[in-house]
C-alpha positions as CSV (number, residue, x, y, z in Angstrom):
1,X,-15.4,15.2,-13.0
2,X,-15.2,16.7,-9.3
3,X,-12.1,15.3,-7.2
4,X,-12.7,12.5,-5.0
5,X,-13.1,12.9,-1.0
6,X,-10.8,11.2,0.5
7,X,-11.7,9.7,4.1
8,X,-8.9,8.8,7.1
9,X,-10.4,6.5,9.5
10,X,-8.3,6.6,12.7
11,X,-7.5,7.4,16.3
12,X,-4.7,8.5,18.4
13,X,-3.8,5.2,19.2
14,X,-0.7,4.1,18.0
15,X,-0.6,3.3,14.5
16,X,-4.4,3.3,14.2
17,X,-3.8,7.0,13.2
18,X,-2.6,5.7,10.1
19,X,-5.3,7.0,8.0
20,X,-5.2,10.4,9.8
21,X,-1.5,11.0,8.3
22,X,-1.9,9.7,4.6
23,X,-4.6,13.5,5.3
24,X,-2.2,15.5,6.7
25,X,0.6,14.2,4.0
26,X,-1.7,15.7,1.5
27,X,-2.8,18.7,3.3
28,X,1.3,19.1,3.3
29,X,1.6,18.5,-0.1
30,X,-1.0,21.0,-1.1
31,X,-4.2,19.2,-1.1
32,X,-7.2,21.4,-0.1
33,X,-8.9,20.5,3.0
34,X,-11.9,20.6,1.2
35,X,-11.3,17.3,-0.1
36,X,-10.3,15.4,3.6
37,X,-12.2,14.2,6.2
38,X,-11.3,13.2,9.6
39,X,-13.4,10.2,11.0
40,X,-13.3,7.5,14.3
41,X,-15.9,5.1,13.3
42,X,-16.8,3.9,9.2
43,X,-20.5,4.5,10.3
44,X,-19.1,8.3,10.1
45,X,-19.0,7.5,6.3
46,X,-22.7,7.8,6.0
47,X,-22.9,11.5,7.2
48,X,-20.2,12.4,4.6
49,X,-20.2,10.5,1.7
50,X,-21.8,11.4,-1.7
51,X,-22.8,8.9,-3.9
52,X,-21.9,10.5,-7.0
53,X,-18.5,10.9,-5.7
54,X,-15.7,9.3,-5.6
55,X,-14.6,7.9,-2.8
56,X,-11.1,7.1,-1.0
57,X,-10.7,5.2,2.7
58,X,-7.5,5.7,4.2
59,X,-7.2,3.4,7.1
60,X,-4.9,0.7,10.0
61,X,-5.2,-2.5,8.6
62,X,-3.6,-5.7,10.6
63,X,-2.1,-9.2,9.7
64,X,-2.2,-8.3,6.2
65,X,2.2,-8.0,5.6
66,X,5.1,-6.2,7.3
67,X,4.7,-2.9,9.6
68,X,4.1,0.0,7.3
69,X,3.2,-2.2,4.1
70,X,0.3,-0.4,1.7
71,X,-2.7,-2.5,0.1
72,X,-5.1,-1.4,-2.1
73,X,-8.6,-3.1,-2.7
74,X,-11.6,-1.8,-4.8
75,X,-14.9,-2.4,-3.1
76,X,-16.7,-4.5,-3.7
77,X,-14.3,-7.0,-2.5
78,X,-14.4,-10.7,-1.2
79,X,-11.0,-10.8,0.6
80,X,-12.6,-7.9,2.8
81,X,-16.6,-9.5,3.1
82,X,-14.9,-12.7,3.9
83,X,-11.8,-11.8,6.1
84,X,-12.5,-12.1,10.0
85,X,-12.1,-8.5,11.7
86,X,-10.7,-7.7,15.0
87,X,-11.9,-4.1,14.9
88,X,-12.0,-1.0,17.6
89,X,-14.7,0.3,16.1
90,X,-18.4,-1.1,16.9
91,X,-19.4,-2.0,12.8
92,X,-17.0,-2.9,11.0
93,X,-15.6,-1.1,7.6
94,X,-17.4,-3.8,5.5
95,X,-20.3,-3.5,7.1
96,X,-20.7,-0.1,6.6
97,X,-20.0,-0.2,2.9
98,X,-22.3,-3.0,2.3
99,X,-24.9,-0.8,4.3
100,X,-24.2,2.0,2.4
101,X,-24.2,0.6,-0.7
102,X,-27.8,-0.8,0.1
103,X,-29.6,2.8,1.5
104,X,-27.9,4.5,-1.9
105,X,-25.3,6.1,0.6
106,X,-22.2,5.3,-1.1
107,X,-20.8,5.2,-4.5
108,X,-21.0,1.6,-5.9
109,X,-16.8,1.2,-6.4
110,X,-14.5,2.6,-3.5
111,X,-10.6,2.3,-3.2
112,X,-9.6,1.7,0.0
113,X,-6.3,2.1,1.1
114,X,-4.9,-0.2,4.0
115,X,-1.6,0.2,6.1
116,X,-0.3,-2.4,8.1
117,X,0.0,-1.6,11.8
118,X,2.3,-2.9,14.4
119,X,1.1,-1.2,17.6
120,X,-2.1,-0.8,18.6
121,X,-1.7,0.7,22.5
122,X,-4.0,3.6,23.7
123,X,-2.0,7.0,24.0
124,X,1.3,5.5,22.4
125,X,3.1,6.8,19.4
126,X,2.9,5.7,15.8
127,X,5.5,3.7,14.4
128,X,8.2,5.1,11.8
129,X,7.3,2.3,9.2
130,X,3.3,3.9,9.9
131,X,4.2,7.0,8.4
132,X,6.5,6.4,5.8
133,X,3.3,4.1,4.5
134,X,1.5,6.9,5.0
135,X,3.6,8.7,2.7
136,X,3.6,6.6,0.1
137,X,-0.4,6.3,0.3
138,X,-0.1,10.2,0.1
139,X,2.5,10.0,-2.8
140,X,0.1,7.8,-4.9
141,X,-3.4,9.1,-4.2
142,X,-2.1,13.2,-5.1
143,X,-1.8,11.9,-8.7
144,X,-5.9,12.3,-8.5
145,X,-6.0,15.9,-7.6
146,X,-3.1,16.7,-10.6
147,X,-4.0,19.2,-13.3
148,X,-7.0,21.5,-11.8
């Protein structure tokens, strides 16, 4: 079975990097780049997902628990179709799965991986309970890349 590609959706604004440092906690922790993508927008999740793959979203989530809290939801999901989303990005995350999904894109089950944000400002810093999340995320998800 290859190893799954796991996809950081994020920005440089505040803790909307969240996604970007669960990647570079891997990276850190010896995870090839290979298997890590960078992206802005979920639409960016149609240029490189495979559908035979599996695949991992790392991503900001908001409202959801405390600053720095981790959720984990299998798509398909209801809580995320039904949930109202105050988004930066033009589509939002569950849009783009159900697209993908639809065109054959995307694999049928992803994990996404959700941590709760506290600020949100343009050119600010990330907060300290962002990326100990992040580590966590990282912690959990290297247990798919163990022994190959």
């Amino acid at each position: 079975m290859s190893r799954p590609l796991v996809v950081g959706i994020g920005s440089h604004h505040g803790d909307d990097i969240a996604g970007w440092l669960v990647l570079d906690q891997l990276q850190a922790i010896g995870i090839s780049p290979q298997y890590l993508v960078r992206i802005r927008h979920p639409a960016a999740l149609l240029d490189v997902a495979e559908p035979d793959r599996q695949l991992i979203l790392c991503d900001a989530c908001h409202g959801l628990g405390q600053p720095g809290s981790i959720r984990l939801w299998n798509w398909p999901t209801d809580l995320l179709i039904s949930t109202r989303h105050c988004t930066s990005h033009d589509v939002s995350l569950p849009d783009v799965l159900q697209l993908g999904v639809r065109l054959g894109a995307l694999p049928q089950l992803i994990a996404i991986w959700g941590i709760e944000g506290l600020n949100w400002e343009p050119g600010s810093g990330h907060s300290p309970e962002v990326s100990q999340g992040a580590v966590a995320v990282a912690n959990r998800l290297s247990r798919n890349f163990s022994g190959a």
